[in-house]
Phi, psi and omega in degrees: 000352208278292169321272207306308165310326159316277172320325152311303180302319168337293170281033170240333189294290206291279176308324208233315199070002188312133171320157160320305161316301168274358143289323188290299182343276178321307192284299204283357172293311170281317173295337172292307176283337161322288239301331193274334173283311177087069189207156177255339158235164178316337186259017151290359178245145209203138197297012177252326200289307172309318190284338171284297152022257169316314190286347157299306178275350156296336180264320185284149203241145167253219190301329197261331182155348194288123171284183204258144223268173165305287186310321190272148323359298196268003148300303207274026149273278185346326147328302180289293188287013141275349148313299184295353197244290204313288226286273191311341165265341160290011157089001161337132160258140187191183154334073172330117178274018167297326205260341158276100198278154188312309201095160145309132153220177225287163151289109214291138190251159171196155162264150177213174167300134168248185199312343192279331208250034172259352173285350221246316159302309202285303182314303177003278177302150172256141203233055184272358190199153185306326160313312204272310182323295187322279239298295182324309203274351177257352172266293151346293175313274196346317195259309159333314173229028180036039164278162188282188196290310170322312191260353163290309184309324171255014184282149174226159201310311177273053187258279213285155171261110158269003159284343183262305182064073154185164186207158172285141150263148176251057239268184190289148204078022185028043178240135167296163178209160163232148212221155196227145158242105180317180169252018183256357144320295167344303182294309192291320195268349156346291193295315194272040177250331173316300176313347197293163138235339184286153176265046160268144170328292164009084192311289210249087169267158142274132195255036193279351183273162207309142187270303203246046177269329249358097194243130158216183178209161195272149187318149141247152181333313205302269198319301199296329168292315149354290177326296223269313174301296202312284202316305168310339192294284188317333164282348190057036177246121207264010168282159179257140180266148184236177160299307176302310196272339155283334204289315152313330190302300200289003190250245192356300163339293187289341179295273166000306170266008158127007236249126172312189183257327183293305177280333161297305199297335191277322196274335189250022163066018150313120162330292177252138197269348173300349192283323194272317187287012138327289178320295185302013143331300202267350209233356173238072161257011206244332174283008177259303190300293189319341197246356189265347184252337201220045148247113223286001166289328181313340205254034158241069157251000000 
C-alpha cells in the first residue's frame, strides 16, 4: 500500500499542486488506513473495510483520552477518497469512491470581531518605535485585504504597490488573487517602511537583531499569532484573537455592508463559493430589522 500512497502524494505535488500541508496532512491521514487495514493493495478495500474504519477512527483516544473531532474525522475520509477517484483514474481497481459517503458533521462555527472591537485592535500598538509602526501596519493588512497569516508572511517589499494600494497574493494552490489596501493601510505601512534601515526583502521583518549590522530576519506566522494575542490583550478584548479571525472580521466587514458573496469570495481566494457562504450566517442581522419595520404583525400589538 505504501507504493501506491507515495504515488498518489506524487500526484497532488506534481500534478495537483497541493501545498506542503496538505501532503503531511493526506500521508498522515493514509499511513493511519494502511496502518489499520492491513492490506498490501488497493484492491483490497472494500465498503465493509471502510465502515470499520470510520468506526475506529470514533473511537480511538488519544494519550489524554480525548477523541478525534467530527471534522478530522471527515478529513481522513476525504483522504481516502481522493485516494480512491487517484486509483481509478490510473485504471486501479478498488473502491468506487462515489460509494464512500462524508457523513453529516456539527456546523462550523467561528468567531470575528465587530467594529468596536477591531477599531480598538487596529489603536492598540504604539508606534514610537519600527517595532510598534510593523505592528500597526500588520493589523491594517490584515483587515484591510483579509489575506491568510501564511501569505502575510511571504509578502516582500516590492509585492505591494502603495500607489495603487493592491498587490497579487499567492494563496493556496498556487492561484493568485489581488488584494486591495485602505487607505489608512496604505498609510501604516508607509510609514513604517519609512523607518527600515535594514535591506531584507521582506515586507514585515523582526527587528529584534544588531541595529548596527542592520540585520532582520522575515517574520513567522508564529510570531505574528503572538503579536496579535499581546495587542488583543491590550485592547481589552476578551474573545481569543487569531490571525485568522481578522481574516473572518474582514469577510464579514464587507458583507454587512453590502458587498456580494462573489467578490468576497474572489477577494479571500476561496475555491468554492460554498466556503464563503459560511459568512452569511453570520451577516443577516439586518433581516430582524427588515421583518421588525415591515412585517404587519407589529401593528396587532
Amino acid at each position: 500500500m505504501q507504493r501506491f500512497i507515495d504515488d498518489f502524494l506524487e500526484y497532488l505535488e506534481i500534478e495537483r499542486n497541493r501545498s506542503a500541508k496538505t501532503l503531511e496532512n493526506y500521508r498522515r491521514y493514509l499511513v493511519r488506513f494502511a496502518a489499520f487495514a492491513r492490506i498490501a493493495h488497493p484492491n483490497n478495500i472494500t465498503q465493509d473495510l471502510v465502515r470499520r474504519y470510520r468506526v475506529f477512527l470514533n473511537r480511538i483516544e488519544d494519550e489524554r483520552g480525548q477523541k478525534l473531532k467530527k471534522i478530522t474525522q471527515m478529513y481522513h475520509v476525504i483522504a481516502l477518497r481522493a485516494f480512491l477517484k487517484f486509483c481509478a483514474k490510473r485504471g486501479i481497481t478498488t473502491l468506487a469512491a462515489e460509494t464512500v459517503e462524508l457523513g453529516k458533521t456539527p456546523e462550523r462555527t467561528m468567531e470575528f470581531l465587530d467594529a468596536a472591537e477591531v477599531e480598538r485592535l487596529l489603536a492598540a500598538p504604539k508606534t514610537g518605535t519600527v517595532s510598534g509602526l510593523r505592528d500597526a501596519a500588520i493589523l491594517e493588512t490584515l483587515f484591510s485585504t483579509g489575506t491568510r497569516v501564511s501569505e502575510l508572511v511571504a509578502l516582500d517589499r516590492a509585492h505591494v504597490n502603495l500607489k495603487t494600494g493592491e498587490f497579487g497574493v499567492l494563496g493556496k494552490g498556487g492561484k493568485l488573487r489581488v488584494v486591495f489596501l485602505s487607505a489608512s493601510a496604505q498609510d501604516a505601512i508607509a510609514r513604517y517602511l519609512k523607518e527600515r534601515t535594514d535591506i531584507h526583502d521582506a515586507l514585515f521583518v523582526d527587528h529584534r537583531g544588531r541595529p548596527e549590522k542592520k540585520t532582520a530576519s522575515r517574520l513567522t506566522p508564529r510570531s505574528i499569532q503572538r503579536m496579535i494575542k499581546k495587542y488583543a490583550v491590550a485592547a481589552g478584548i476578551v474573545k481569543k484573537v487569531t490571525p485568522h479571525q481578522l481574516r473572518h472580521s474582514f469577510a464579514t466587514d464587507l458583507l454587512q455592508g453590502g458587498a456580494d458573496i462573489r467578490s468576497v469570495q474572489a477577494m479571500l481566494g476561496h475555491a468554492s463559493i460554498t466556503t464563503t457562504q459560511v459568512y452569511t450566517h453570520y451577516t443577516d442581522k439586518h433581516l430582524k430589522e427588515v421583518h421588525h419595520r415591515f412585517h404587519r404583525t407589529k401593528n396587532r400589538l
